[in-house]
Backbone as numpy.savetxt, mean C-alpha at the origin, in Angstrom:
# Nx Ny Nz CAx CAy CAz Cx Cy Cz
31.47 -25.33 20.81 30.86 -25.95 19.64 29.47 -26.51 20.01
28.84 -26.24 19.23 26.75 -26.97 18.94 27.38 -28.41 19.26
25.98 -28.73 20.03 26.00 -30.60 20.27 24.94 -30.48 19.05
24.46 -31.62 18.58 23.98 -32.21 17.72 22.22 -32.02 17.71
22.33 -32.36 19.25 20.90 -32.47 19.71 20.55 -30.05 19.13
21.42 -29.56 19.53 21.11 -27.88 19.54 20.83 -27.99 17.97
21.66 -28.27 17.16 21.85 -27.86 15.93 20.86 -28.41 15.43
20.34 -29.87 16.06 18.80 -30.05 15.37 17.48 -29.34 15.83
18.21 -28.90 16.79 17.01 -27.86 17.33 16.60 -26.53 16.50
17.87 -26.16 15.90 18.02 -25.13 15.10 17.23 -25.17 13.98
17.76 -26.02 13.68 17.21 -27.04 11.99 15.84 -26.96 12.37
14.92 -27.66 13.07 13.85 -27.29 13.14 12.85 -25.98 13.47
13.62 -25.30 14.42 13.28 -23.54 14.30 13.12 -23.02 12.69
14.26 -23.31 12.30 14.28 -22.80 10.88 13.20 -22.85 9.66
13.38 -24.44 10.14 11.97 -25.12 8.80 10.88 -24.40 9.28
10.48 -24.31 10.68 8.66 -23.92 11.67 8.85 -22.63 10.43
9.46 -21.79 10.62 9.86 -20.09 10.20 9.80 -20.14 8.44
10.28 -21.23 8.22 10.05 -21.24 6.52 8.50 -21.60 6.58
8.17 -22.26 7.31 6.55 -22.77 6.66 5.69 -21.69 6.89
5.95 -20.60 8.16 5.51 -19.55 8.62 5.07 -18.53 7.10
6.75 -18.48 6.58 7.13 -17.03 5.59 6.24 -17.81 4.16
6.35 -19.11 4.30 5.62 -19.08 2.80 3.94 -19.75 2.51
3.18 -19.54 4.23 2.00 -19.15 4.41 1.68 -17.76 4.48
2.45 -16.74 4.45 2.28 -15.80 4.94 2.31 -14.93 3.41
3.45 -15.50 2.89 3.67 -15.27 1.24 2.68 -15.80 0.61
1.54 -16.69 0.51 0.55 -16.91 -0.02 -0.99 -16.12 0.09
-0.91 -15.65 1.48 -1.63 -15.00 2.22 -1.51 -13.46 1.20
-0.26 -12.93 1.32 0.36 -12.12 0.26 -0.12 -11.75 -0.84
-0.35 -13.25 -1.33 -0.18 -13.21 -3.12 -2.28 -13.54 -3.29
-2.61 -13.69 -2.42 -4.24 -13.63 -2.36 -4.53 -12.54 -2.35
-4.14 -11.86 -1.05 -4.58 -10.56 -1.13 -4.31 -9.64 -2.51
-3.28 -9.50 -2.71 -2.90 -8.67 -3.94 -4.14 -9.31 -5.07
-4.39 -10.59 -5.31 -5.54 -10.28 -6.34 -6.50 -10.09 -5.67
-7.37 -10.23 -4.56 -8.35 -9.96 -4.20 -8.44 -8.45 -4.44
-7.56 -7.75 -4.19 -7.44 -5.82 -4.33 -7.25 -5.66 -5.44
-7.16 -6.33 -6.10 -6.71 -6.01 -7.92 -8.00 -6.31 -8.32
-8.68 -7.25 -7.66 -10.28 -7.46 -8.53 -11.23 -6.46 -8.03
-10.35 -5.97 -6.75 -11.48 -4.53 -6.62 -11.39 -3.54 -6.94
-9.93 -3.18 -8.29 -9.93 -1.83 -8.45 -10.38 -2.26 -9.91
-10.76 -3.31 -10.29 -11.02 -3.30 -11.33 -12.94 -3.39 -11.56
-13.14 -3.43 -10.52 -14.74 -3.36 -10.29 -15.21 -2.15 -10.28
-14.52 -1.05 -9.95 -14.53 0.28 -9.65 -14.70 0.59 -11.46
-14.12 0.49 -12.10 -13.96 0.94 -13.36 -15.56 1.16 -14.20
-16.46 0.26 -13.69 -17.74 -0.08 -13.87 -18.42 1.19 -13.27
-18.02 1.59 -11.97 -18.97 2.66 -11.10 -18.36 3.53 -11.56
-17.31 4.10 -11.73 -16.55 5.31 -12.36 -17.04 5.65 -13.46
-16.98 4.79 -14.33 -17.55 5.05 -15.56 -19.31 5.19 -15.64
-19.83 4.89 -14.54 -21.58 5.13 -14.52 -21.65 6.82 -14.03
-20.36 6.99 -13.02 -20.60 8.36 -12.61 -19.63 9.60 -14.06
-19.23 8.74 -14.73 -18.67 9.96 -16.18 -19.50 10.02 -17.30
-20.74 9.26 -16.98 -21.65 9.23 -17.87 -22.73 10.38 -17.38
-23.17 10.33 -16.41 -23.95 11.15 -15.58 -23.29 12.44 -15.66
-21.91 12.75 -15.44 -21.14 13.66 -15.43 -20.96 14.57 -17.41
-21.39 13.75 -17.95 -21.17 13.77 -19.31 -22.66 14.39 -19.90
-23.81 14.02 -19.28 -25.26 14.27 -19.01 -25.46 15.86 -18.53
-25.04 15.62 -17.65 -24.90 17.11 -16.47 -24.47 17.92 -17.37
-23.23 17.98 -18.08 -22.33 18.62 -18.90 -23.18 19.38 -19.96
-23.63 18.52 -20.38 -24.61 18.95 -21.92 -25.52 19.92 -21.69
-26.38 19.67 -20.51 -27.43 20.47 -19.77 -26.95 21.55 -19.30
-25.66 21.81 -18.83 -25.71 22.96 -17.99 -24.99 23.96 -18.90
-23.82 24.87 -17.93 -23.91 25.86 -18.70 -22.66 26.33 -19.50
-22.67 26.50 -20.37 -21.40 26.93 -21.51 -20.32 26.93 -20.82
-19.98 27.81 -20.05 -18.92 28.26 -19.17 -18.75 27.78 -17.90
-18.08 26.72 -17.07 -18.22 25.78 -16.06 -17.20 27.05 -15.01
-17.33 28.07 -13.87 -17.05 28.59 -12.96 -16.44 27.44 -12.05
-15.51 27.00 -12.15 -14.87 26.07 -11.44 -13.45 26.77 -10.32
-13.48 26.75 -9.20 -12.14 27.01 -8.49 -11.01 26.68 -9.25
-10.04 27.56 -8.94 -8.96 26.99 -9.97 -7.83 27.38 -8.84
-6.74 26.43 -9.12 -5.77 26.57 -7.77 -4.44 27.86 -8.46
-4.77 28.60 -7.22 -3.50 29.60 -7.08 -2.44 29.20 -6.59
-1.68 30.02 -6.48 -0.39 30.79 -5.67 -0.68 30.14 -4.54
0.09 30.19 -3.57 0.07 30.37 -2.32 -1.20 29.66 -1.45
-2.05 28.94 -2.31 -3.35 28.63 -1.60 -3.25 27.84 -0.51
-4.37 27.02 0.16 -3.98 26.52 1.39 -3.94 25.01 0.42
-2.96 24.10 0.93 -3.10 23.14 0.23 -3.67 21.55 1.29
-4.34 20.87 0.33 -4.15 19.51 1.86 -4.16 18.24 1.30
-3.38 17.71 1.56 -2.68 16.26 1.58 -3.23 15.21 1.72
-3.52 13.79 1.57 -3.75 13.19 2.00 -2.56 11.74 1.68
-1.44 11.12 2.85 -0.97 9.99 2.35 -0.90 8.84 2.66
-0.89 8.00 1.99 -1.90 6.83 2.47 -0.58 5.57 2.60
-0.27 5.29 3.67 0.73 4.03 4.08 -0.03 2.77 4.64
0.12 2.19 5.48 0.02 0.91 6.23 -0.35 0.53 7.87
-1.14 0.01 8.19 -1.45 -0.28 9.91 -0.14 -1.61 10.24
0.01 -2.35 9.02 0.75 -3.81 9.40 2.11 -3.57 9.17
3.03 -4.17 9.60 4.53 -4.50 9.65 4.65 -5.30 8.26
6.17 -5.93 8.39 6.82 -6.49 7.55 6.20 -6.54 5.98
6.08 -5.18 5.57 6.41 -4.52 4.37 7.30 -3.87 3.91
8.30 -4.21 4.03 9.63 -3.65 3.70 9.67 -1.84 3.71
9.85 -1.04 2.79 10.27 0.08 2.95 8.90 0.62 2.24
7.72 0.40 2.26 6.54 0.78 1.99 6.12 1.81 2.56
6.31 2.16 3.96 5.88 3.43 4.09 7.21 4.69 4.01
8.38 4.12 4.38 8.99 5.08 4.15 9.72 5.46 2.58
9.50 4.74 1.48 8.90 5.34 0.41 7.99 6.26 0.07
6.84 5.67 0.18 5.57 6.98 0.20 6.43 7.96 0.88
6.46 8.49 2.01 6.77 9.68 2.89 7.52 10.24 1.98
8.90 9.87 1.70 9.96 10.66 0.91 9.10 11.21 -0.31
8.39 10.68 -0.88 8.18 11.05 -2.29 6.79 11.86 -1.89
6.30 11.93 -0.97 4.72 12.89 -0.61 5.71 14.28 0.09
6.82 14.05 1.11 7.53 15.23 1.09 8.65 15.81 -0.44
8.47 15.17 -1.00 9.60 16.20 -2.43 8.39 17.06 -2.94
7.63 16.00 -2.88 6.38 16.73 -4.15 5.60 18.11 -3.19
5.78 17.92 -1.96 4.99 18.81 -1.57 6.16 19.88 -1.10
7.33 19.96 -1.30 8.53 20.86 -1.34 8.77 21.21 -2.54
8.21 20.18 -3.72 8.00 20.82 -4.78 6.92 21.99 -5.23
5.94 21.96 -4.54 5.17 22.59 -4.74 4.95 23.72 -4.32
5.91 24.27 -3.04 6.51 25.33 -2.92 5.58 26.01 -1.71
4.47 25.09 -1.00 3.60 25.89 0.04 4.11 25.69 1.39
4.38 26.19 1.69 5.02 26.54 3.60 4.50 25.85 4.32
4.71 25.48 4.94 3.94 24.28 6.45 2.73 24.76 7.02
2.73 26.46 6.76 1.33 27.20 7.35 -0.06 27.03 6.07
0.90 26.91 5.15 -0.46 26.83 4.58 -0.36 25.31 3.43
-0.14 24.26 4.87 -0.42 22.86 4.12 -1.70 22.27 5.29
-2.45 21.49 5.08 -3.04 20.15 6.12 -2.81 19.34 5.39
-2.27 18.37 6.53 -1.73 17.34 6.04 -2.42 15.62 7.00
-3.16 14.68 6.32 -3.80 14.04 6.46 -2.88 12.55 6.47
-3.01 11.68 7.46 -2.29 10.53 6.84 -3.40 9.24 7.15
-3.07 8.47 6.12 -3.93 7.06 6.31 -3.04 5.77 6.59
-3.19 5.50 7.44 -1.84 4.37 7.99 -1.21 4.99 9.47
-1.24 4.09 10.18 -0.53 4.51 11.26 1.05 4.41 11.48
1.63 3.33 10.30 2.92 2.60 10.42 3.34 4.56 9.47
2.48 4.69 8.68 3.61 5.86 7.68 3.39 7.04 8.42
2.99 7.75 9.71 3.18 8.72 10.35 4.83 9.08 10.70
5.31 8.16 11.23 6.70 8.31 12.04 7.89 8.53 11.03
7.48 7.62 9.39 8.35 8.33 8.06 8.04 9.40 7.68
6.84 9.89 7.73 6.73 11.09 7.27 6.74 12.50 8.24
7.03 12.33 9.59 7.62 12.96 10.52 8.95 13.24 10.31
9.59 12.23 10.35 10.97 12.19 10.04 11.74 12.52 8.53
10.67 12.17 7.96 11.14 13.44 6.26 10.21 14.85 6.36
10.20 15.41 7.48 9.68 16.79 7.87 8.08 17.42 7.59
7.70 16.20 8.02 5.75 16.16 7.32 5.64 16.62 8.77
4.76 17.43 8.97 3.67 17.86 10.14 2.40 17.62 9.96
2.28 16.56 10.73 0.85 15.71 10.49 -0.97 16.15 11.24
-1.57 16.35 10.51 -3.14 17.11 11.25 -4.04 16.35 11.61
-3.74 15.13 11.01 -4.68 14.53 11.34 -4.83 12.97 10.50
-4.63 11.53 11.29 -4.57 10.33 11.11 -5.52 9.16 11.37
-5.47 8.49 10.40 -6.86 7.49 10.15 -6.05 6.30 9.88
-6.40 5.07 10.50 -6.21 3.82 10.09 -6.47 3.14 8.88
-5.53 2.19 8.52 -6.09 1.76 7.47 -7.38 0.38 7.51
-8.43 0.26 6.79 -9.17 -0.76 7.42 -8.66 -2.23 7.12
-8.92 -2.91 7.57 -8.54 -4.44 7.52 -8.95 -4.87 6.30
-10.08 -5.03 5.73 -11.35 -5.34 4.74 -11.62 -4.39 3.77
-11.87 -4.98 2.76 -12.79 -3.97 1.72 -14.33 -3.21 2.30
-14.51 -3.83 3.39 -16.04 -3.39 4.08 -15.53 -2.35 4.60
-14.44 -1.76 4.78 -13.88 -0.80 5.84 -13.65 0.42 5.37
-13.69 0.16 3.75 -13.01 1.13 2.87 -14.07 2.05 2.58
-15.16 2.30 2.62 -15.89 3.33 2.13 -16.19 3.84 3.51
-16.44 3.40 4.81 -16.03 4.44 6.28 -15.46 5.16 6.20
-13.98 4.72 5.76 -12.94 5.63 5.88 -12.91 6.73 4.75
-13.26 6.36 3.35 -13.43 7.47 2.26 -14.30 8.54 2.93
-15.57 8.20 3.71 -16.75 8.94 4.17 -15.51 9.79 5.05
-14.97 9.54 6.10 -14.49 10.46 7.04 -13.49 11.41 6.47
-12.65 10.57 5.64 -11.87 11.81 4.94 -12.20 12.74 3.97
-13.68 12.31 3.72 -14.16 13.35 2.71 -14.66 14.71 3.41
-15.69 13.79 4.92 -16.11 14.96 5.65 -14.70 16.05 6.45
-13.54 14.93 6.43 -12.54 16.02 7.02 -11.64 16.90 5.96
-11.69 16.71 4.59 -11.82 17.98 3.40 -12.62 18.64 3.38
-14.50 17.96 3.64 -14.85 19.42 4.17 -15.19 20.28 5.04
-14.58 19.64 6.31 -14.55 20.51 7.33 -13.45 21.70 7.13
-12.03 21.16 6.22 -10.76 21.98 5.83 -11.63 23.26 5.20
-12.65 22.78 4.16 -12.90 23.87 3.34 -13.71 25.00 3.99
-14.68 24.11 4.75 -15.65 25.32 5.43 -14.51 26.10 6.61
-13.57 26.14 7.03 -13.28 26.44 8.21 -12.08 26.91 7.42
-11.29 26.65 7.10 -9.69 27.17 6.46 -10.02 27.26 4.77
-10.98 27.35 3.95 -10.52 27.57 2.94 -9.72 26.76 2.11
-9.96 25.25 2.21 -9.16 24.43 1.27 -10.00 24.09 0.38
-9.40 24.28 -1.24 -9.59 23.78 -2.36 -8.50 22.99 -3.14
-7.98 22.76 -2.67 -7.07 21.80 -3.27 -6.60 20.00 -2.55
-6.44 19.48 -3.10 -6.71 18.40 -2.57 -5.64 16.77 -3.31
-4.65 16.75 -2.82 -3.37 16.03 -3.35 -3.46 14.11 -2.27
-3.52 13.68 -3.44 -3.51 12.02 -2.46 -2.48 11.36 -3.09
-1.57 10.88 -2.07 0.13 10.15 -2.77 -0.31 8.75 -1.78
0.11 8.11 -2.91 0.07 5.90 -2.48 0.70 5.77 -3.41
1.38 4.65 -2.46 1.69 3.46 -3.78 0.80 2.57 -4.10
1.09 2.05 -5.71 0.47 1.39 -6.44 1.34 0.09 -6.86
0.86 -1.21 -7.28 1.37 -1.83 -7.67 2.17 -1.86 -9.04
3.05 -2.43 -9.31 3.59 -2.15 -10.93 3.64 -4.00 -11.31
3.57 -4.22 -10.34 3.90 -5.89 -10.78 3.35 -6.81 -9.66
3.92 -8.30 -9.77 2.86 -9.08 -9.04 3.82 -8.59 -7.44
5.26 -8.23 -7.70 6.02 -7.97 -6.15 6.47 -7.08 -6.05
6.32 -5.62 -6.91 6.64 -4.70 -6.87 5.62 -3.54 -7.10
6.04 -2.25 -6.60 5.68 -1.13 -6.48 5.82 0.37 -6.71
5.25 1.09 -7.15 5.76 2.23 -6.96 4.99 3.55 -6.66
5.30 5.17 -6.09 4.34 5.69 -5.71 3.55 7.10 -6.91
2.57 7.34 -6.62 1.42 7.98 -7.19 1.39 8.98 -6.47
0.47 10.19 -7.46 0.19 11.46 -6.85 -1.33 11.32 -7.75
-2.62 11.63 -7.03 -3.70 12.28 -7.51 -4.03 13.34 -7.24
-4.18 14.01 -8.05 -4.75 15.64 -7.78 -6.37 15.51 -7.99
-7.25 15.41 -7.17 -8.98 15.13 -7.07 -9.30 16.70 -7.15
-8.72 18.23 -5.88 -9.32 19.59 -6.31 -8.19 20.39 -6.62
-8.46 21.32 -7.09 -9.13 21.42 -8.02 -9.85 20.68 -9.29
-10.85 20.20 -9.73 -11.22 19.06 -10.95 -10.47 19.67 -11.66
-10.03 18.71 -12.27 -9.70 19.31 -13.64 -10.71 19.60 -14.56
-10.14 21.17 -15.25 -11.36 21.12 -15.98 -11.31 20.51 -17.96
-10.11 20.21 -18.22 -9.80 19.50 -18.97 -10.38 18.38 -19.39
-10.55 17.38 -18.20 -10.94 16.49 -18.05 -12.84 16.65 -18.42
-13.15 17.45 -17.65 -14.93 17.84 -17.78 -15.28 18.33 -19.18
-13.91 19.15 -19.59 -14.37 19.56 -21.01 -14.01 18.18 -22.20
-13.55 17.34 -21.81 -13.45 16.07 -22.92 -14.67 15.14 -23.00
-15.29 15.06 -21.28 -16.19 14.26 -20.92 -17.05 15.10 -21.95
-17.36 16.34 -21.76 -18.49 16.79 -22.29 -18.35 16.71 -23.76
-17.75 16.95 -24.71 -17.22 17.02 -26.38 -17.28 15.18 -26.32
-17.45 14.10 -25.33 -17.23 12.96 -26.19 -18.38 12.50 -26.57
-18.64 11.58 -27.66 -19.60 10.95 -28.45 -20.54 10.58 -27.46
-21.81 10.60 -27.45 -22.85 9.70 -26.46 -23.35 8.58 -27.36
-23.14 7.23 -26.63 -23.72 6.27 -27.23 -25.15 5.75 -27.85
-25.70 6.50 -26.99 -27.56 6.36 -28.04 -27.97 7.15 -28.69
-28.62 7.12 -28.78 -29.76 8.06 -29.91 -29.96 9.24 -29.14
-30.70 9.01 -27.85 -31.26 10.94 -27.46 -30.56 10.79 -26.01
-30.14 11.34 -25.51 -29.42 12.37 -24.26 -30.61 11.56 -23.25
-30.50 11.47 -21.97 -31.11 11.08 -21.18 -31.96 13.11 -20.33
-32.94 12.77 -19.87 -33.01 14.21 -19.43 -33.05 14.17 -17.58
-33.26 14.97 -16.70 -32.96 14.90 -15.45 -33.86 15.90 -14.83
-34.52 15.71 -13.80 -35.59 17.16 -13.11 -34.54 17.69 -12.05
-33.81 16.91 -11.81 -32.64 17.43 -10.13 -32.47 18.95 -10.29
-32.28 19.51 -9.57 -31.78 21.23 -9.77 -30.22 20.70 -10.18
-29.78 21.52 -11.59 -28.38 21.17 -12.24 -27.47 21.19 -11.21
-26.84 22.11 -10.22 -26.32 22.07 -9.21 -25.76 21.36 -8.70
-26.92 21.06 -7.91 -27.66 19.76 -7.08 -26.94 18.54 -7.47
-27.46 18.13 -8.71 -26.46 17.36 -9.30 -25.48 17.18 -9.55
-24.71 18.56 -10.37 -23.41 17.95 -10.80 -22.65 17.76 -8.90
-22.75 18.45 -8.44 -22.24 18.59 -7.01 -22.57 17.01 -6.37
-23.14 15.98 -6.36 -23.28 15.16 -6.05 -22.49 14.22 -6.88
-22.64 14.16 -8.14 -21.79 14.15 -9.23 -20.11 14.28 -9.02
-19.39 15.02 -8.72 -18.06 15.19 -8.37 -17.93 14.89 -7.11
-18.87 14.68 -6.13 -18.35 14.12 -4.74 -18.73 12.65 -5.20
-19.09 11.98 -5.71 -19.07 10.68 -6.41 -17.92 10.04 -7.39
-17.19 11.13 -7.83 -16.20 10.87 -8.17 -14.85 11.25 -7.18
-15.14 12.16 -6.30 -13.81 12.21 -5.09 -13.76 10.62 -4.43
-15.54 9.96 -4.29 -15.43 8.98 -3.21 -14.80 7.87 -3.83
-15.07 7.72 -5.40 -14.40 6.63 -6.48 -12.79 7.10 -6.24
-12.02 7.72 -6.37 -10.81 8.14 -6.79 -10.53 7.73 -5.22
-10.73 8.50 -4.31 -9.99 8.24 -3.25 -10.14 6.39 -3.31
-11.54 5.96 -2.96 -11.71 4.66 -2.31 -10.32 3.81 -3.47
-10.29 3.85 -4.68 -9.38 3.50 -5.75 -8.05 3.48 -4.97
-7.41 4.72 -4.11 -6.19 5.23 -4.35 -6.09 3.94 -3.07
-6.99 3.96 -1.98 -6.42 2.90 -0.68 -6.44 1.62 -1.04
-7.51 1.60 -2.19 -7.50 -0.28 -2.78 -5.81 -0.17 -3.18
-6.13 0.45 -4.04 -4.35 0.11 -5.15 -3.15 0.32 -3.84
-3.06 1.40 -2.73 -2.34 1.03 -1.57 -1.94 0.02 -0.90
-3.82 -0.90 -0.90 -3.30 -2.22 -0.18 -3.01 -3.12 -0.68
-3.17 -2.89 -2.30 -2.30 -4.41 -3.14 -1.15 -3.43 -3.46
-0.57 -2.97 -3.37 1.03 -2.70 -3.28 1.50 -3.45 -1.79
1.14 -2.91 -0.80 1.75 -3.19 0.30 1.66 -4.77 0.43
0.64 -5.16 0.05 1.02 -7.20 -0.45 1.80 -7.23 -1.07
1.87 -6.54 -2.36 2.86 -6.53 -3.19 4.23 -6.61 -2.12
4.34 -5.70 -1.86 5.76 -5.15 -0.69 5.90 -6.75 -0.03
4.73 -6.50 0.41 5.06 -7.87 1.45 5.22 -9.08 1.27
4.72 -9.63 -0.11 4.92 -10.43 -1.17 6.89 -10.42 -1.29
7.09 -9.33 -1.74 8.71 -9.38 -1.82 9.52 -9.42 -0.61
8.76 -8.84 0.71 9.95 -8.95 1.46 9.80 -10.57 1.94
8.58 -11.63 2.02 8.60 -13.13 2.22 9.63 -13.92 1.57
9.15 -13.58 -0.05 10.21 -14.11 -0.90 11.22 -13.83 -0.61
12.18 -12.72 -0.07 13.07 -12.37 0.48 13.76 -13.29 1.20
12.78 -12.93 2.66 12.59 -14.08 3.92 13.09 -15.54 3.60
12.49 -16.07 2.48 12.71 -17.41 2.27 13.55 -17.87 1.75
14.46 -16.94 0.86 15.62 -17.26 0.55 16.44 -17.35 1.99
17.02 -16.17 2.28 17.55 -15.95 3.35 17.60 -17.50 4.50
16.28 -18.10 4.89 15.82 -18.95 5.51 16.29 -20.82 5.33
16.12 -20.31 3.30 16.67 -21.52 2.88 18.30 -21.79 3.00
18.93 -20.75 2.95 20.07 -20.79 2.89 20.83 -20.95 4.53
20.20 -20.82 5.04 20.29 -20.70 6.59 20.04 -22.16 7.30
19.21 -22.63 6.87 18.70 -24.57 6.72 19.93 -25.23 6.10
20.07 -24.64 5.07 21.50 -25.62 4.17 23.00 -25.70 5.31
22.90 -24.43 5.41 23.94 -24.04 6.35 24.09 -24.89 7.71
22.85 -24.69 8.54 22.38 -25.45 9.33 22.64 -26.40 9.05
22.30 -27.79 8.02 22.29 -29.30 7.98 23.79 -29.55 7.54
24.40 -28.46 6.94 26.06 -28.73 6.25 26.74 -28.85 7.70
26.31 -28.08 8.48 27.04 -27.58 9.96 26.80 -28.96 10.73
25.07 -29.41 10.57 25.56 -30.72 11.58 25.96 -31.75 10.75
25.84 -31.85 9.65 26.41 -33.09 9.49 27.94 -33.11 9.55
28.61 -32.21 8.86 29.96 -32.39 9.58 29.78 -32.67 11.43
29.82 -31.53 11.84 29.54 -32.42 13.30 29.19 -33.84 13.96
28.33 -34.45 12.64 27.35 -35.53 13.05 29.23 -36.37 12.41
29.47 -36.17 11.16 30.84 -36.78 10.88 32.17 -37.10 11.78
32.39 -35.70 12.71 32.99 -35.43 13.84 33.15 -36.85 14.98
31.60 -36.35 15.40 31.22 -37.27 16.30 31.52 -38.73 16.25
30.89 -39.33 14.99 31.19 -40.46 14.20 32.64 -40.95 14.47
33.37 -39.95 13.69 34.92 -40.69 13.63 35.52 -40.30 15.16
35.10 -39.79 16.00 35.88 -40.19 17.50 35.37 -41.20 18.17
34.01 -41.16 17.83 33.85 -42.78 18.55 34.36 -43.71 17.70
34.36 -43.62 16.70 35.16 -44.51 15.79 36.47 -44.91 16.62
37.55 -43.37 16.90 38.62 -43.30 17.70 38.70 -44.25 18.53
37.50 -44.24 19.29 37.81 -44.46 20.76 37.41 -46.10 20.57
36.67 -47.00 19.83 36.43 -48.17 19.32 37.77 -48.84 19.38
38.30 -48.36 18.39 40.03 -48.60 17.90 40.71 -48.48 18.82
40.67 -47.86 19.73 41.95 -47.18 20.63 41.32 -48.54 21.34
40.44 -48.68 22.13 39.97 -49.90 22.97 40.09 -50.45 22.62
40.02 -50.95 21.03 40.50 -52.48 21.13 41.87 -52.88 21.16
42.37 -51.77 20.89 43.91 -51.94 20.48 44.68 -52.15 22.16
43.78 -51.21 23.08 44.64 -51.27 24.26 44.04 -52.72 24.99
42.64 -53.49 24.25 42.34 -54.53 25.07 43.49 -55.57 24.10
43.74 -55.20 22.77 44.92 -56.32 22.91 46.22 -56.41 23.18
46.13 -55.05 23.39 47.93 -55.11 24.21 47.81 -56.05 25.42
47.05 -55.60 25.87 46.94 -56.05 27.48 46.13 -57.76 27.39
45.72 -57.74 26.16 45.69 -59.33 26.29 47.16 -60.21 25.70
48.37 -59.41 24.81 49.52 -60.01 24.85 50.16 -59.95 25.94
């Protein structure tokens, strides 16, 4: 049985570990809006580059010659998990659901590349049968996040010049709530051309069309890699306020667990502390009783 002195030792381990989980849970619940105010800043630049894109449209030419994804093409991946721990099942979510979809999609391991962002979601997505080409950290900071868009853009187009990739699939999770999550698929290539043909048919807000000297090209091509760098940089923001999110729930978790473990703890010594009490109590009584025998 615990002496008194252990069990308060305990008791205090416990509390250090609660104050730990619900600094850490605040830490949590910052981050998640700090990443929520940056995907919502994006909405501003996105929309400057569908305007331009909407410009381009008008000017150029009737019939948009756009790649369009086949059969059998080479396909490439990109999925985006976590560098940090204690996010509960965050990366091995993503993995499962970036391997169905890409077993859904029916292309053979020879003709996938497969990209991961996070170092923690390599080893889930190994283990749900991903063969991985090539891995990038996630950055710490929002300052970190357009490095990393830059490298994975240049390593789509190194895929394209060298293997022939036009297609281009990015799976994250996204937040759904302030502690929950769930995961996403963007399809960035082929563009849709759906999408280009709405931009172009929608209303323009002023009076006359803006005009442009750039070679049309030139442009729109700068133009859609301005929107790969928006969409991707988007998909790792909304990644890293999920994974707060995640981590947000597994604290709250933590702290239940913790509190209940404290209660337990103080129920445990105080009986003990009760224990203790009534044998010296015992032994009070018993002494006096045997100092008055022995004084009759």
């Amino acid at each position: 049985m615990e002496t008194l002195e252990e069990l308060r030792a305990r008791i205090g381990t416990a509390e250090n570990l609660r104050s730990v989980v619900k600094t850490m849970k605040g830490l949590a619940a910052i981050s998640i809006r700090h990443f929520q105010d940056a995907v919502d800043s994006l909405a501003d630049y996105h929309r400057a580059v569908e305007l331009g894109l909407q410009i381009a449209l008008r000017h150029g030419p009737e019939e948009l010659r756009l790649t369009q994804q086949t059969e059998g093409e080479l396909v490439a991946a990109a999925v985006i998990g976590s560098d940090q721990s204690m996010c509960g099942q965050f990366n091995e979510d993503i993995s499962e659901y970036a391997a169905r979809d890409l077993g859904r999609l029916g292309a053979r391991r020879e003709r996938q590349v497969i990209l991961a962002i996070g170092l923690r979601v390599t080893f889930p997505l190994e283990q749900a049968g991903v063969q991985l080409d090539e891995v990038f950290s996630v950055p710490a900071s929002l300052s970190g996040i357009c490095p990393l868009v830059e490298d994975v853009l240049l390593q789509i187009d190194q895929w394209h010049d060298e293997l022939g990739v036009d297609s281009l699939l990015v799976y994250h999770n996204r937040p759904t709530s302030r502690a929950s999550y769930g995961p996403h698929t963007r399809q960035l290539l082929p563009v849709d051309v759906r999408w280009l043909g709405d931009l172009k048919e929608r209303r323009w807000g002023g009076r006359t069309l803006p005009m442009f000297t750039v070679d049309w090209d030139t442009l729109f091509s700068a133009l859609i890699r301005q929107h790969l760098l928006v969409s991707i940089y988007r998909s790792v923001v909304e990644s890293l306020a999920a994974e707060n999110a995640s981590r947000l729930a597994s604290m709250q978790a933590a702290e239940r667990n913790i509190e209940e473990r404290v209660q337990e703890l103080r129920s445990q010594f105080h009986r003990q502390r009760q224990v203790s009490i009534t044998a010296e109590l015992l032994d009070i009584v018993g002494g006096f009783e045997a100092l008055a025998g022995a004084t009759d």
